[in-house]
KOLLUM-450055 format. One record per atom (N, C-alpha, C): y, x, z; atom name; residue number from 0; chain; residue in three letters. Coordinates in steps of 0.02 Angstrom, whole numbers, padded with zeros to 5 digits. Atoms other than C-alpha are relative to their C-alpha. Layout:
NODE      v      u      w atomo num cadena residuo
NODE      Y      X      Z    CA NUM      A     ALA
...
//
This chain:
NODE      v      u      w atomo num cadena residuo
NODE -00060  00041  00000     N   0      A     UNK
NODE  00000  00000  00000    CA   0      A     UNK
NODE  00063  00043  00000     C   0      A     UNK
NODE -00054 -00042  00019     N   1      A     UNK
NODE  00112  00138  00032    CA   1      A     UNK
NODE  00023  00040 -00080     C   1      A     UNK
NODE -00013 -00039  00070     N   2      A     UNK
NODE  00093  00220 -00134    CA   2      A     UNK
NODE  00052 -00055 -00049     C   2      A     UNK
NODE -00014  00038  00054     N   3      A     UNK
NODE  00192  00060 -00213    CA   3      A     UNK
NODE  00068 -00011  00033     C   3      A     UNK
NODE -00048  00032 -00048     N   4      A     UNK
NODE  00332  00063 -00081    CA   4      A     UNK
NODE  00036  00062 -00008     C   4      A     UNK
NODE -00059 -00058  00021     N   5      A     UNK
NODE  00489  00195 -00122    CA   5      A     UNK
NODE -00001  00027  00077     C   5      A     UNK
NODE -00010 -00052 -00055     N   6      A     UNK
NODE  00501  00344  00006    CA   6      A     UNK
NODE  00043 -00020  00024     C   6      A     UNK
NODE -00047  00024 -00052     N   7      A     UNK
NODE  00618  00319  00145    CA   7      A     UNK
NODE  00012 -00047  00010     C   7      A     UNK
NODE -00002  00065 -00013     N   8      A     UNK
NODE  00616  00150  00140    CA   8      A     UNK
NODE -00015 -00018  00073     C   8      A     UNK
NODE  00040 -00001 -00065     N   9      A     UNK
NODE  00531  00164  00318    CA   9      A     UNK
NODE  00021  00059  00029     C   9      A     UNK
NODE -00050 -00059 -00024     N  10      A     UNK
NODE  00635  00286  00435    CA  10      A     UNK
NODE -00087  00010  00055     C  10      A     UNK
NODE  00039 -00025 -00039     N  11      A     UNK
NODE  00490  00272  00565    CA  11      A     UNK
NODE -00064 -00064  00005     C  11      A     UNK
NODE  00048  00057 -00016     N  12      A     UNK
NODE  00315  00176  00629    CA  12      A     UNK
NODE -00026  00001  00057     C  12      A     UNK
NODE  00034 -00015 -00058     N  13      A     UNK
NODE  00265  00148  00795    CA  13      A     UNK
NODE -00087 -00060  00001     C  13      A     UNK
NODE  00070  00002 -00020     N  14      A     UNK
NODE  00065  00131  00818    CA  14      A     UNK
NODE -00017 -00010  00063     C  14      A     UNK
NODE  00015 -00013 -00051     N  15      A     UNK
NODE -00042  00087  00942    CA  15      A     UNK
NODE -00059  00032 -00004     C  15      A     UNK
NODE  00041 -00072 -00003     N  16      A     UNK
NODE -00181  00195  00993    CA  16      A     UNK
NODE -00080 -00027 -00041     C  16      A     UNK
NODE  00067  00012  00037     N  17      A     UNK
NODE -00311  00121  00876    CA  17      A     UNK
NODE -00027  00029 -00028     C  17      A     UNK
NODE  00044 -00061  00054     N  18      A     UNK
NODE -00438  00221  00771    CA  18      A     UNK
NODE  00016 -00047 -00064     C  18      A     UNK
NODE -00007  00007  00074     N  19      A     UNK
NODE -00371  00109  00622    CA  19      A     UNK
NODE  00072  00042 -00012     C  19      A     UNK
NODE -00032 -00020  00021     N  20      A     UNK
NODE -00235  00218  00627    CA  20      A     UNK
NODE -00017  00068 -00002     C  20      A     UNK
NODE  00012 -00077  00001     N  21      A     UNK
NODE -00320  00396  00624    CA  21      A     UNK
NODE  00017  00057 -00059     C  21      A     UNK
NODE -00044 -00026  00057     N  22      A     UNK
NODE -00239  00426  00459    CA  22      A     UNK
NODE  00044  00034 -00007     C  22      A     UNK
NODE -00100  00017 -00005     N  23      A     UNK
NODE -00062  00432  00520    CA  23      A     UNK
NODE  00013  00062 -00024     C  23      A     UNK
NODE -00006 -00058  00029     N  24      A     UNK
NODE -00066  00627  00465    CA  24      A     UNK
NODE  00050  00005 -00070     C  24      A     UNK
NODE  00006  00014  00088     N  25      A     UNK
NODE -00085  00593  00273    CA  25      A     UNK
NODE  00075 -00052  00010     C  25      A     UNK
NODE -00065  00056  00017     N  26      A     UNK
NODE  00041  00443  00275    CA  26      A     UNK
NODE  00063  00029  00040     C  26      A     UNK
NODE -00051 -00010 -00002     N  27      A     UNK
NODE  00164  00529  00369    CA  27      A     UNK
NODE  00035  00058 -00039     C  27      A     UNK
NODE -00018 -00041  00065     N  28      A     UNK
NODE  00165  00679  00252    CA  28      A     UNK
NODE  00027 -00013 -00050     C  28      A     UNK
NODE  00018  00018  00060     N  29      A     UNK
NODE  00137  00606  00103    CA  29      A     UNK
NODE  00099 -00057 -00005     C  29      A     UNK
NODE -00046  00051  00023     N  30      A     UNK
NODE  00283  00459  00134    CA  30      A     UNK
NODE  00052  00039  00060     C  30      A     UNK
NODE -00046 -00037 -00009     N  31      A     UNK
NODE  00395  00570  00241    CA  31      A     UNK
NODE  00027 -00057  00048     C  31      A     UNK
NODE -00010  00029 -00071     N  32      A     UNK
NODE  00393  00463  00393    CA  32      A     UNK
NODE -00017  00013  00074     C  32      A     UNK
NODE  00016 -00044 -00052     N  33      A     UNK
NODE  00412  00501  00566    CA  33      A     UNK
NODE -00047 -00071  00069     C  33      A     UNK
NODE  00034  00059 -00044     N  34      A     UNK
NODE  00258  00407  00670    CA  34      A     UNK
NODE  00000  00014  00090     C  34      A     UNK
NODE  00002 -00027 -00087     N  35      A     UNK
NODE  00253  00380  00856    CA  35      A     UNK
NODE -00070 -00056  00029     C  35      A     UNK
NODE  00065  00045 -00039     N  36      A     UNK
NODE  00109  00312  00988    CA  36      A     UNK
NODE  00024 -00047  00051     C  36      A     UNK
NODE -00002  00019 -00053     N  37      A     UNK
NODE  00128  00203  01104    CA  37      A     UNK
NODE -00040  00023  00058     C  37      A     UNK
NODE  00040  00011 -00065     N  38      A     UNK
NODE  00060  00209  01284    CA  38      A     UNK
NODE -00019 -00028  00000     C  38      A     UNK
NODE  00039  00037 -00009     N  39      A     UNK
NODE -00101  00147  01299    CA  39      A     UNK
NODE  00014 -00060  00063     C  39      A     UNK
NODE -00013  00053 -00071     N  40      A     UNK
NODE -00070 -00026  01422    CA  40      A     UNK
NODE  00078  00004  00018     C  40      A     UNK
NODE -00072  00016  00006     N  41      A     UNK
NODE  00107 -00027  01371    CA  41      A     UNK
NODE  00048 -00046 -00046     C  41      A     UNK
NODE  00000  00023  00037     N  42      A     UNK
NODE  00148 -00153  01261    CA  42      A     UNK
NODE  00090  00001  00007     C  42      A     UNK
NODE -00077  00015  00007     N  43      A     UNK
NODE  00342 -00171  01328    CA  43      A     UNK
NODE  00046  00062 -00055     C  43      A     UNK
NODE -00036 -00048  00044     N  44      A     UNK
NODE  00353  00002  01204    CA  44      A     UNK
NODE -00002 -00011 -00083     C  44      A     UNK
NODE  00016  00027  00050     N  45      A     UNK
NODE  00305 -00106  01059    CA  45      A     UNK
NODE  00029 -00090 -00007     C  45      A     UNK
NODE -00017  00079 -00045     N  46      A     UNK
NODE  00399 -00274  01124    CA  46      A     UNK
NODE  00042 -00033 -00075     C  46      A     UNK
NODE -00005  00056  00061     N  47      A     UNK
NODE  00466 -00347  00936    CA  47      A     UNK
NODE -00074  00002 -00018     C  47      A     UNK
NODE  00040  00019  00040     N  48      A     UNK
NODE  00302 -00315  00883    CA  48      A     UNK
NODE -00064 -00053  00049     C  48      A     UNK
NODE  00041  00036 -00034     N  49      A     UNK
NODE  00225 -00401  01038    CA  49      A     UNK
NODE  00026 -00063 -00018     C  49      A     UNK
NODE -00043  00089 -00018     N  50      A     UNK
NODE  00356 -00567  01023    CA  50      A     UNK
NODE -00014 -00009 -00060     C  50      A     UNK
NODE  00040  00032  00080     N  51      A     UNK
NODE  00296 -00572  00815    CA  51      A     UNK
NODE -00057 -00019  00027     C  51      A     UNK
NODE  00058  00013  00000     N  52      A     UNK
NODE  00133 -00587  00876    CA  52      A     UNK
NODE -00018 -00045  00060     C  52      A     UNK
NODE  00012  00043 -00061     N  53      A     UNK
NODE  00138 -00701  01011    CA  53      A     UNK
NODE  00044 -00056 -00049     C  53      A     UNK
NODE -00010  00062  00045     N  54      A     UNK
NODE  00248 -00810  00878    CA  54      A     UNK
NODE -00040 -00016 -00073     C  54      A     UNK
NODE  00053  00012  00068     N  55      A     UNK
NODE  00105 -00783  00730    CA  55      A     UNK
NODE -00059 -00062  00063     C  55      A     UNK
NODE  00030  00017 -00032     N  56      A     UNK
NODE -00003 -00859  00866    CA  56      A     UNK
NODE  00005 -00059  00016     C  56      A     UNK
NODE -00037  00068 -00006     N  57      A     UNK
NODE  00101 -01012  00892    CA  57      A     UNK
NODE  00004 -00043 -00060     C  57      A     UNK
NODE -00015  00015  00048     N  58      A     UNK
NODE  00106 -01024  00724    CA  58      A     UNK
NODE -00070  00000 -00052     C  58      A     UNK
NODE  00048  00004  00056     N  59      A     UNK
NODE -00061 -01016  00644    CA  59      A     UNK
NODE -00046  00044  00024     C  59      A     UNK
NODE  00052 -00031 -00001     N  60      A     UNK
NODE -00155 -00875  00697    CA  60      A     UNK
NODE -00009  00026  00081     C  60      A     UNK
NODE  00000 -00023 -00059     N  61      A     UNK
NODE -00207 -00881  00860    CA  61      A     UNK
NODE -00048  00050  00024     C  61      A     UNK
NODE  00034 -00020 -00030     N  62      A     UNK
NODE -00288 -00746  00955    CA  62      A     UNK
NODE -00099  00016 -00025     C  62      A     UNK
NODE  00067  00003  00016     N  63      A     UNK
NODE -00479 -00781  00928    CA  63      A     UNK
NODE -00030 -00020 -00071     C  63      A     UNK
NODE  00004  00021  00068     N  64      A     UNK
NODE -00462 -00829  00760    CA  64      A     UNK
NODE -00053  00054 -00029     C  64      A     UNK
NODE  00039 -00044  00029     N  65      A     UNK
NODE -00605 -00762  00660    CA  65      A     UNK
NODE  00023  00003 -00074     C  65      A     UNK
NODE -00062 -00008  00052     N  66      A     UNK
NODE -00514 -00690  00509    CA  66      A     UNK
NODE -00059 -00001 -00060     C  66      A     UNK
NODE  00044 -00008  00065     N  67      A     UNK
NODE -00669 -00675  00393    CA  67      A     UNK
NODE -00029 -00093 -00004     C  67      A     UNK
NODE  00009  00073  00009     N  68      A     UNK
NODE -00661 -00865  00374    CA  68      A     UNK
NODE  00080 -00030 -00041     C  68      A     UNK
NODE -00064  00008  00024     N  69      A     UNK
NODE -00468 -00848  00334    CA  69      A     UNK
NODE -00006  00008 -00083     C  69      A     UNK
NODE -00037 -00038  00093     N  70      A     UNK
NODE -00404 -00865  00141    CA  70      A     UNK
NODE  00067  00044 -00011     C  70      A     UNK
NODE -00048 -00017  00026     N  71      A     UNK
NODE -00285 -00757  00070    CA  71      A     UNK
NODE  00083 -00029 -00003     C  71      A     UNK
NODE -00071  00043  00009     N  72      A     UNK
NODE -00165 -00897  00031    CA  72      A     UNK
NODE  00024 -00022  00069     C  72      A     UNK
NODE  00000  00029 -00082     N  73      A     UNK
NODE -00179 -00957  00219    CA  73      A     UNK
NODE  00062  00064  00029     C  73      A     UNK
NODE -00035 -00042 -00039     N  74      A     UNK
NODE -00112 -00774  00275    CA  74      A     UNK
NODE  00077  00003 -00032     C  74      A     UNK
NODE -00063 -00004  00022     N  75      A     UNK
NODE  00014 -00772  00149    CA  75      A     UNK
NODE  00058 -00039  00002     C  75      A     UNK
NODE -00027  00048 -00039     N  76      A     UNK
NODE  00079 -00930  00203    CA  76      A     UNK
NODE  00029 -00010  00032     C  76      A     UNK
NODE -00043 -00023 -00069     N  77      A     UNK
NODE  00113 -00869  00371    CA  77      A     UNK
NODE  00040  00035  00000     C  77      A     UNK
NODE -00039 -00054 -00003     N  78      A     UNK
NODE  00168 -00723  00321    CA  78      A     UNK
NODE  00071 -00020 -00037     C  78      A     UNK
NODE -00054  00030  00034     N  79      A     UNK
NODE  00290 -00800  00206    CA  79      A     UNK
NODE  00054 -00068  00030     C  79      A     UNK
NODE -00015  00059 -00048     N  80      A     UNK
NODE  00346 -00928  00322    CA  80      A     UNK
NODE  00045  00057  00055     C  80      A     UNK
NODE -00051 -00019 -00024     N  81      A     UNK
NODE  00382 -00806  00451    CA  81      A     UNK
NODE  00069  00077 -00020     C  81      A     UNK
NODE -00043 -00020  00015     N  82      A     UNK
NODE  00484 -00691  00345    CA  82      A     UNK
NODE  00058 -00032 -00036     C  82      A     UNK
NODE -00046  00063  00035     N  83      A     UNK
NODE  00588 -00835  00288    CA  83      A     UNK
NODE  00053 -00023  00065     C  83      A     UNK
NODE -00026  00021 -00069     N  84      A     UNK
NODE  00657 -00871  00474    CA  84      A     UNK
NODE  00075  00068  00003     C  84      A     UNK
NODE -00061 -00034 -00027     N  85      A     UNK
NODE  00837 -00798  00523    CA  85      A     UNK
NODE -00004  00044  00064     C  85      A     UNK
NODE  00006 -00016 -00097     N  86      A     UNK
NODE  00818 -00655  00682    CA  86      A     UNK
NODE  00079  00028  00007     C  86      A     UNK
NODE -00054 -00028 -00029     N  87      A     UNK
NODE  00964 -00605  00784    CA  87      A     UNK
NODE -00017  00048 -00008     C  87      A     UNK
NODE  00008 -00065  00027     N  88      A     UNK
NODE  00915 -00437  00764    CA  88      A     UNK
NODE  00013  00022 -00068     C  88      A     UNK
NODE -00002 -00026  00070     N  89      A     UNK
NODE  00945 -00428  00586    CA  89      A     UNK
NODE  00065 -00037 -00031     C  89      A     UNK
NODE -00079  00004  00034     N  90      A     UNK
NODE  01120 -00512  00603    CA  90      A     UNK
NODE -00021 -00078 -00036     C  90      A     UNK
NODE  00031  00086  00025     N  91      A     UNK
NODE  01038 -00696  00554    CA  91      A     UNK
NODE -00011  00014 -00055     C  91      A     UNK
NODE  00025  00006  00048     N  92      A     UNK
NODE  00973 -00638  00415    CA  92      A     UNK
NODE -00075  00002  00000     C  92      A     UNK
NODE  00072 -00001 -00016     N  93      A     UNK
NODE  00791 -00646  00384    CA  93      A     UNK
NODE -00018  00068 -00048     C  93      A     UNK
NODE  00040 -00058  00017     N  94      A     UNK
NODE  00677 -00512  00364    CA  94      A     UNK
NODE -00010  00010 -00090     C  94      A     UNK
NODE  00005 -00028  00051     N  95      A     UNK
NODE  00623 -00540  00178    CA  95      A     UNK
NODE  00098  00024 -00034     C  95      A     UNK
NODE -00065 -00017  00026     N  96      A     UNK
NODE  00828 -00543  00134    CA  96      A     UNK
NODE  00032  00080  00000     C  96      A     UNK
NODE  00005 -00070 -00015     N  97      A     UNK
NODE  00848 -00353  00228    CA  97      A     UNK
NODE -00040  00029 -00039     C  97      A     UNK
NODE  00065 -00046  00018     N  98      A     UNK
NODE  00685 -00303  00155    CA  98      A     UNK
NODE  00047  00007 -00105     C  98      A     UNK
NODE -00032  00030  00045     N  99      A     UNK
NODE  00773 -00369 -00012    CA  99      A     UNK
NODE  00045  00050 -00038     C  99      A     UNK
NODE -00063 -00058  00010     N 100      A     UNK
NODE  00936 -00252 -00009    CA 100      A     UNK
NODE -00027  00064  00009     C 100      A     UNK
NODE  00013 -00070  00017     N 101      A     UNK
NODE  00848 -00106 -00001    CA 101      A     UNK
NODE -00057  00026 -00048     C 101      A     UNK
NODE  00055  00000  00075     N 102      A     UNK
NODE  00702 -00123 -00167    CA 102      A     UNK
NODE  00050 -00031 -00055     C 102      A     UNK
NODE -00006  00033  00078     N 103      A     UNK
NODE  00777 -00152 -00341    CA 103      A     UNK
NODE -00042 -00017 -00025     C 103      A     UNK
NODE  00062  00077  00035     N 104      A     UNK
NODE  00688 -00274 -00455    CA 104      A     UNK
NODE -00040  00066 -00040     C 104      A     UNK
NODE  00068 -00029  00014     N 105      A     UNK
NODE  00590 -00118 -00527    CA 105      A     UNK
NODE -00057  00009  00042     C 105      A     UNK
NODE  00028 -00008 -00068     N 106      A     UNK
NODE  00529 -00076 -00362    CA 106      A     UNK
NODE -00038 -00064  00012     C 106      A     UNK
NODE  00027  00061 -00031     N 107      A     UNK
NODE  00495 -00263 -00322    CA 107      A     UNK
NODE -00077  00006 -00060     C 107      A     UNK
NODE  00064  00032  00052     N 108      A     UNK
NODE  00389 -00282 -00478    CA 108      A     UNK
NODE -00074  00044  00001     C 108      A     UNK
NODE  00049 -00035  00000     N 109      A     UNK
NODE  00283 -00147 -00444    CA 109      A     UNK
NODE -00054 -00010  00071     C 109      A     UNK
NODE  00010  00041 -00049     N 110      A     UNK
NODE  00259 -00223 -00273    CA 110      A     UNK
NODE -00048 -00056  00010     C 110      A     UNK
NODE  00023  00086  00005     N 111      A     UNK
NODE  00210 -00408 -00307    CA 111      A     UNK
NODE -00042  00000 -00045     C 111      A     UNK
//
């Protein structure tokens, strides 16, 4: 996914200590990003990405959800739903709009 996404676009990524991220090497090389860990049993160092996920949860995908029953269109749904929402953090704009101003329509197309 990164290979389709313009360098610097992503200043940084904070991880948590999962083995699906044992990569982080390669991708931070390669895309010239600077990654960080969280503290295991610290979630308040990851706290937008805890309050997305406690509102995906509210919203469709709760918790125990067994995802190999999920469709495609289902996730994209959500996902498209909640990047459509206005956050104070981003100045009431919504996430895809930010994401928006910084890809030109070559970029997008190679994207989508």
């Amino acid at each position: 996914w990164f290979q389709g996404v313009p360098k610097n676009l992503f200043k940084s990524i904070i991880f948590d200590c999962g083995k699906e991220f044992s990569n982080w090497k390669n991708i931070s090389n390669q895309q010239d990003i600077d990654i960080y860990f969280a503290d295991p049993g610290t979630p308040s160092q990851r706290a937008l990405n805890e309050n997305s996920n406690g509102l995906l949860r509210k919203t469709g995908l709760p918790k125990e959800m067994d995802f190999n029953s999920v469709t495609q269109e289902y996730i994209s749904s959500v996902s498209s739903r909640r990047n459509n929402i206005p956050r104070k953090s981003l100045n009431y704009r919504t996430p895809l709009e930010c994401f928006l101003d910084h890809v030109d329509n070559d970029i997008l197309s190679r994207l989508i």
